[in-house]
N, C-alpha and C positions, 0 to 999 in steps of 0.2 A: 353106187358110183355116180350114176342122174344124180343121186340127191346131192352129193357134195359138189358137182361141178357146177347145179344153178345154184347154189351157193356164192359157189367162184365168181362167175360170172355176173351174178344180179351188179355189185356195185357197179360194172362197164357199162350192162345195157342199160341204166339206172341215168349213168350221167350221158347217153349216148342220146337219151331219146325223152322226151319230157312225158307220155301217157306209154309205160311198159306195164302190161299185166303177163304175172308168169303164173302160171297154172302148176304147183306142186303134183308131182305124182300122185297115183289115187293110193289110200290107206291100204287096199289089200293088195297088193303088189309086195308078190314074197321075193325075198332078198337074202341071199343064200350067204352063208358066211362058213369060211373055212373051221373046222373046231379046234386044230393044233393053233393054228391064230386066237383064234377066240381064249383058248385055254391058255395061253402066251398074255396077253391082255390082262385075264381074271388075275395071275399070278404077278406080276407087275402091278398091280394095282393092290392087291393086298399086302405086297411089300412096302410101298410105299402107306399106306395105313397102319401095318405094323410101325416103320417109322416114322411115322408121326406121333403114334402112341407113343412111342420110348422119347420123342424132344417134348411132347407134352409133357410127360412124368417128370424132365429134369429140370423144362424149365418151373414147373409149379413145385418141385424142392418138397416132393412130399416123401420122398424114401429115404432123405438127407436131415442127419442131423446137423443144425446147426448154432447148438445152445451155447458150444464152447465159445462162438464168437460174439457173442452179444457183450456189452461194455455194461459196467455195475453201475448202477444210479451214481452210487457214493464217491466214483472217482469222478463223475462229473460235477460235484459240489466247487471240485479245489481250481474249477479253470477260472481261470479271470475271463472277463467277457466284457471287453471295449465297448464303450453305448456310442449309437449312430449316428455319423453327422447328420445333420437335416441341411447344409448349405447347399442350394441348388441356387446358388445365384451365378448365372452365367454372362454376364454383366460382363467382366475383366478379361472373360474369353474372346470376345469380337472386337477389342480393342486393338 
């Protein structure tokens, strides 16, 4: 709970005061955590990693056939295809 509140606070005392040194708690200072929380957390988190897994699968279309939609070389022979103007003269526009 220390460690997330000088968290909170470092950006206040930060703009309060131009030389703040904050001294983090020491390393072995045990910090006790509930386990139905904790196991609450693990379980919500590997939910969400399962769903991730399933929008990755779908979006990368690897379980998905999709050969039926692809278009034949050969019907694209017969389109006509307009060649591009190159007029970029903008000359008549600012008139």
């Amino acid at each position: 709970m220390k460690k997330g509140l000088y968290l909170l606070l470092l950006p206040f005392a930060l703009s309060a005061a131009d030389n703040v040194t904050v001294t983090p708690p020491a390393a072995d200072t045990n910090i006790t955590v509930d386990k139905a929380q904790l196991e609450k957390h693990v379980k919500e988190q590997l939910e969400r990693e399962e769903n991730f897994a399933r929008t990755q699968t779908f979006l990368k279309g690897d379980d998905y056939n999709l050969s039926e939609h692809q278009v034949d070389p050969k019907d694209l022979e017969h389109i006509q295809v307009d060649p591009p103007e190159y007029d970029f003269d903008m000359n008549d526009v600012y008139d």
